[in-house]
C-alpha positions as CSV (number, residue, x, y, z in Angstrom):
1,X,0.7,25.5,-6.6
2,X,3.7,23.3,-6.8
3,X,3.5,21.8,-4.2
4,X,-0.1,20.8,-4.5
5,X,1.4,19.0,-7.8
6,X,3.7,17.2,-5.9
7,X,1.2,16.3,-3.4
8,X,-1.2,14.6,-6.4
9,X,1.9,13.3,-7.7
10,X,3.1,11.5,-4.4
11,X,-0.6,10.3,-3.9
12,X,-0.6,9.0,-7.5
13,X,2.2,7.0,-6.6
14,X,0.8,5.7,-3.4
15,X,-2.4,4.5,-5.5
16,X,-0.1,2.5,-7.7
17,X,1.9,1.4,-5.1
18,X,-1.5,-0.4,-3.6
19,X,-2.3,-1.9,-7.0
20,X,1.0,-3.4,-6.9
21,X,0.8,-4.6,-3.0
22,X,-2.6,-5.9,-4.0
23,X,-1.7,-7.6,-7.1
24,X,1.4,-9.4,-4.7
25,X,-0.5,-10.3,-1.9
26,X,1.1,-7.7,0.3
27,X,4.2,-9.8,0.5
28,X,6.4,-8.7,3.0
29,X,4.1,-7.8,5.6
30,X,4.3,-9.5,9.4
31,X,0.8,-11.2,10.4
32,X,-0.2,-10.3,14.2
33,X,-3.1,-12.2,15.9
34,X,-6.3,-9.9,15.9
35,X,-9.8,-10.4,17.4
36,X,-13.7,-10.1,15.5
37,X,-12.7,-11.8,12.2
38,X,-9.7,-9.2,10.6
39,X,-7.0,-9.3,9.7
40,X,-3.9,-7.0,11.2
41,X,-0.5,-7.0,10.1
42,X,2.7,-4.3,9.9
43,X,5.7,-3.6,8.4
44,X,8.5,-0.9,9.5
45,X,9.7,2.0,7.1
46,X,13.3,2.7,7.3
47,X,12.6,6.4,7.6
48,X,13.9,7.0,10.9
49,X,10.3,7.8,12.2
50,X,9.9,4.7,14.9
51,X,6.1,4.3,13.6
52,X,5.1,1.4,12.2
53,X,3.2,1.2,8.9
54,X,-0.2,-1.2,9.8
55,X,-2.9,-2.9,7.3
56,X,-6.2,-3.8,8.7
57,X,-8.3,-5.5,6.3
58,X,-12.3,-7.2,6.7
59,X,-14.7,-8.4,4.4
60,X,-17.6,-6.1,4.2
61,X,-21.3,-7.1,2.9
62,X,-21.3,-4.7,0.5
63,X,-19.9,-3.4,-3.2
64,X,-16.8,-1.3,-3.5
65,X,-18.2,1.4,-4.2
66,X,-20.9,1.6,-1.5
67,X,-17.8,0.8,0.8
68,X,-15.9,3.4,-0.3
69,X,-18.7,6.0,0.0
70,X,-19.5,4.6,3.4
71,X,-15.6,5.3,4.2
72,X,-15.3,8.7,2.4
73,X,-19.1,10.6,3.4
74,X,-20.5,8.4,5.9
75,X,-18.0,8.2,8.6
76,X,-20.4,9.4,11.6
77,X,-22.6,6.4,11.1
78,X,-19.5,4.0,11.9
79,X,-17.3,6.4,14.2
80,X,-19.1,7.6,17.2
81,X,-15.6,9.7,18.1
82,X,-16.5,11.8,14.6
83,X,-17.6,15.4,16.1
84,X,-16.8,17.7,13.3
85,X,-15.5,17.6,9.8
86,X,-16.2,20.2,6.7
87,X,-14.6,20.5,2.9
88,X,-12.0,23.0,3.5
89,X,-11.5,23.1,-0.5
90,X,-13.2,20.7,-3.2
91,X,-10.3,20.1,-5.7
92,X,-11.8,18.3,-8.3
93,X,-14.1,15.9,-8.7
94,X,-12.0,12.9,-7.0
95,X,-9.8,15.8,-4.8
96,X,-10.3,17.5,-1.9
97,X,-9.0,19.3,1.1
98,X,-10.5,17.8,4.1
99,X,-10.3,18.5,7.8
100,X,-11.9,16.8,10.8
101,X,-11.8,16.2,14.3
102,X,-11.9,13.1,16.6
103,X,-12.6,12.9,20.2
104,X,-10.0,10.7,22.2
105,X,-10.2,9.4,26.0
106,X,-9.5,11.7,28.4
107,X,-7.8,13.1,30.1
108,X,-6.7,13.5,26.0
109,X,-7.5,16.6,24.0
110,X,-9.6,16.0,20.8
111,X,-7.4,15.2,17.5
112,X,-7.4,17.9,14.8
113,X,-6.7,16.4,11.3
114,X,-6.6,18.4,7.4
115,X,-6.0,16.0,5.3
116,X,-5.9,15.9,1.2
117,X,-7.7,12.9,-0.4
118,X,-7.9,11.8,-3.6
119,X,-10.2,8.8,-5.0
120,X,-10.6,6.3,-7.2
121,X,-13.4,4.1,-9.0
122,X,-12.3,3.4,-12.4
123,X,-9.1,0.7,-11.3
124,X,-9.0,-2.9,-12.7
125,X,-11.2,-5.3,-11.5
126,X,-13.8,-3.2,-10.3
127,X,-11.0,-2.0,-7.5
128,X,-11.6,1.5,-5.7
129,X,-8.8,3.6,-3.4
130,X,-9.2,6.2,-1.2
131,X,-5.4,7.8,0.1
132,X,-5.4,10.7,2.4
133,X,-2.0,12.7,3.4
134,X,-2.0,15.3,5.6
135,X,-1.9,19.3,4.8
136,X,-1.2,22.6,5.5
137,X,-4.4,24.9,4.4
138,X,-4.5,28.6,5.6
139,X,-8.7,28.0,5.9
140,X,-8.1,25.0,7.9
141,X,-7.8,26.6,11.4
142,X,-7.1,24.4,14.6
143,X,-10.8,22.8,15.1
144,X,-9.7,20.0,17.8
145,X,-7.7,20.4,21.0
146,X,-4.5,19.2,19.1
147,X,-3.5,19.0,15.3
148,X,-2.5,15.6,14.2
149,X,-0.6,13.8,11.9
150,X,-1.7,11.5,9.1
151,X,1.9,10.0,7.2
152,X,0.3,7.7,5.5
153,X,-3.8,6.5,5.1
154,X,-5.0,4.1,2.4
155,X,-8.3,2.5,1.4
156,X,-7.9,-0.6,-0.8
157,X,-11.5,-1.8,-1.6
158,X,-11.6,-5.1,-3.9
159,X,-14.7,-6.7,-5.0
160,X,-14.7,-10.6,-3.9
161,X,-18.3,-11.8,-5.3
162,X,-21.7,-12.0,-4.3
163,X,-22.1,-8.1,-3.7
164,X,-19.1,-8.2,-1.1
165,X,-16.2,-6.5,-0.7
166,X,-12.9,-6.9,0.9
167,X,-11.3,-3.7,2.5
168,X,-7.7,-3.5,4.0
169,X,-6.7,-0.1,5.4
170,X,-3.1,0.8,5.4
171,X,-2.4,3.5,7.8
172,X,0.9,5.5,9.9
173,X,-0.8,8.8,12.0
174,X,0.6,10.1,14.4
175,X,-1.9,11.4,16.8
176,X,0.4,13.1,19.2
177,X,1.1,12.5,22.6
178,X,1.7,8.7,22.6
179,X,4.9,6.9,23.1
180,X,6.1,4.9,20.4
181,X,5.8,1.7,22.9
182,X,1.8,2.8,22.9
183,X,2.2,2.8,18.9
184,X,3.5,-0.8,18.8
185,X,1.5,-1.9,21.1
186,X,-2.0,-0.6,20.9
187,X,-2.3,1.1,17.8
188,X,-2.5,-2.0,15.1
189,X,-5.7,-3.2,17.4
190,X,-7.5,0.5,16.9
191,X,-7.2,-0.2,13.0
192,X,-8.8,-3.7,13.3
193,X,-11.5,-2.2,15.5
194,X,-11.7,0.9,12.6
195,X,-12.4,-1.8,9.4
196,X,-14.5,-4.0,12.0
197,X,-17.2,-1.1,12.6
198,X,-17.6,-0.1,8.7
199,X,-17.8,-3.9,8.2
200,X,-20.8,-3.6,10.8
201,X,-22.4,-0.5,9.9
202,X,-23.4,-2.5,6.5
203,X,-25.4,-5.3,9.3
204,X,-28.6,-5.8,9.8
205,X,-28.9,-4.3,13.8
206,X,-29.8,-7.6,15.9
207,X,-32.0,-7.0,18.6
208,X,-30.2,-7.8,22.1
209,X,-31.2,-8.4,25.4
210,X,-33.3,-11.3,27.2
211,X,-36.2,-12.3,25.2
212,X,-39.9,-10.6,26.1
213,X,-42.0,-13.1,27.4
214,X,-45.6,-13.1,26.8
């Protein structure tokens, strides 16, 4: 029980924290070039842990809090590595223990993750948050081929007019089984590609292929 409290009271203190960052600009941060209209950037956390912390962030054709639904319920119809998930144990309204699995390349094992979340739709300015931390929970048995490691996922959805929304996704998991080289490398671009397909899951599907000709 106490430690759950500290749990809500560390990710009540990351969901100020991301007002904050918001409301400066997320100052501090180092830019890197990134591809299908994000934006990427990191910063390092003098933990001793080499992983970098990295913020991903799109503008999505849609409100905040169809965004943040789309992020929190929806994830199959953007994440086609998605193969399980279930509500280990609902919380509260806005809490929950959450565990899910994502496939990975082989020859890599699946990625196990339990994770508690906590959400918000009542900030300032019409702002929600979704942060996830990851858990011990005796009902969340191994479901994946390896359990994972989330250190730090956040959702920052602001609304920016006209029914659209920009989201930035501040993350630090450590999937296991990388070297930190593949972290610095590689990993910033997988959270670009992450906001990029819930940015196009909200699109219209375009027809491809040569035209049909009559």
């Amino acid at each position: 029980e106490e430690s759950g409290a500290t749990f809500h009271t560390y990710l009540e203190h990351l969901v100020q924290g991301l007002q904050k960052e918001a409301k400066e600009k997320f100052k501090g941060w180092v830019a890197c070039s990134s591809t299908d209209n994000t934006d990427l950037a990191f910063k390092k956390v003098g933990d001793g842990n080499p992983l970098k912390l990295w913020k991903a962030a799109v503008e999505v054709e849609a409100p905040p809090s169809v965004v943040l639904n789309r992020v929190l319920r929806e994830r199959h119809l953007w994440d086609e590595d998605f193969v399980q998930w279930k509500v280990v144990e609902t919380l509260d309204q806005a809490n929950e223990i959450y565990q899910y699995v994502l496939n990975s390349m082989a020859p890599h094992p699946s990625r196990d993750f339990v994770v508690l979340r906590t959400w918000k739709t009542d900030l300032p300015k019409g702002m929600c948050t979704l942060v996830s931390l990851s858990v011990e929970h005796e009902e969340a048995q191994l479901m994946g081929g390896v359990r994972a490691m989330v250190m730090d996922s956040q959702y920052l959805i602001e609304p920016c007019g006209s029914g659209k929304s920009r989201l930035t996704h501040i993350c630090r998991i450590d999937l296991k089984g990388h070297s930190p080289e593949w972290y610095n490398k590689g990993f910033g671009h997988l959270c670009a590609a992450e906001v990029a397909r819930i940015r196009n899951s909200f699109q219209p599907l375009i027809a491809e292929g040569p035209e049909t000709k009559i």
